[in-house]
C-alpha positions in Angstrom: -4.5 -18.6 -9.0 -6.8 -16.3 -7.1 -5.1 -12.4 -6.3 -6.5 -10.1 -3.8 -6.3 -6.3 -3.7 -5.9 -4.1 -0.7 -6.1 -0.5 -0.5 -4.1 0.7 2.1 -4.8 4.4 3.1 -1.5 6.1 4.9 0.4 9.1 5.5 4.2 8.9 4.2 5.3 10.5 7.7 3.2 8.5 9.8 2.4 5.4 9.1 5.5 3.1 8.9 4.2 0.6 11.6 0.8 0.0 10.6 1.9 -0.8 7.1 4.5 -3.1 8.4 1.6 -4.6 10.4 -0.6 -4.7 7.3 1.7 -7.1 5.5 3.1 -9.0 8.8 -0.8 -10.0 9.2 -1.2 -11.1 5.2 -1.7 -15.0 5.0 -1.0 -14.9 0.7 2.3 -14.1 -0.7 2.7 -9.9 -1.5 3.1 -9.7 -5.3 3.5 -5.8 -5.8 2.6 -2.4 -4.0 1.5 -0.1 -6.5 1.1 3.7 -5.0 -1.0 6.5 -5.6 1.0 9.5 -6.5 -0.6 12.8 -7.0 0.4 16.7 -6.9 0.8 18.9 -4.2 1.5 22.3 -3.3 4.3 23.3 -5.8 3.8 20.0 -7.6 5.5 18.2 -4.7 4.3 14.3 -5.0 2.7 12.9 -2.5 1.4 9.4 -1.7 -2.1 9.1 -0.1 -2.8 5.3 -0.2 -1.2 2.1 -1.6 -2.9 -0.7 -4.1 -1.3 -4.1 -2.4 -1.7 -6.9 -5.0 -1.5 -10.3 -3.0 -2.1 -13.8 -4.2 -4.1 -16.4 -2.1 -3.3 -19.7 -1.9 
């Protein structure tokens, strides 16, 4: 089995569609979404981009 790894940059509030695009347009079968979670202002997480694990057939 081969497995690909995206990295999908996004902003939480704003970018919904495009990851819904993103994984509509994957040919491979998603096996996890791993995020990126770091500290704000305050401590308050936030997610800047996504690890998408996906295996090829």
């Amino acid at each position: 089995m081969k497995y690909r790894v995206h990295r999908f940059d996004l902003r939480m509030t704003a970018d919904q569609s495009k990851l819904e695009q993103f994984l509509n347009n994957l040919k491979g079968e998603v096996i996890a979404i791993i995020p990126n979670v770091t500290p704000e202002v305050f401590m308050v997480p936030n997610v800047n981009f996504l690890l998408i694990v996906e295996k090829v057939i």
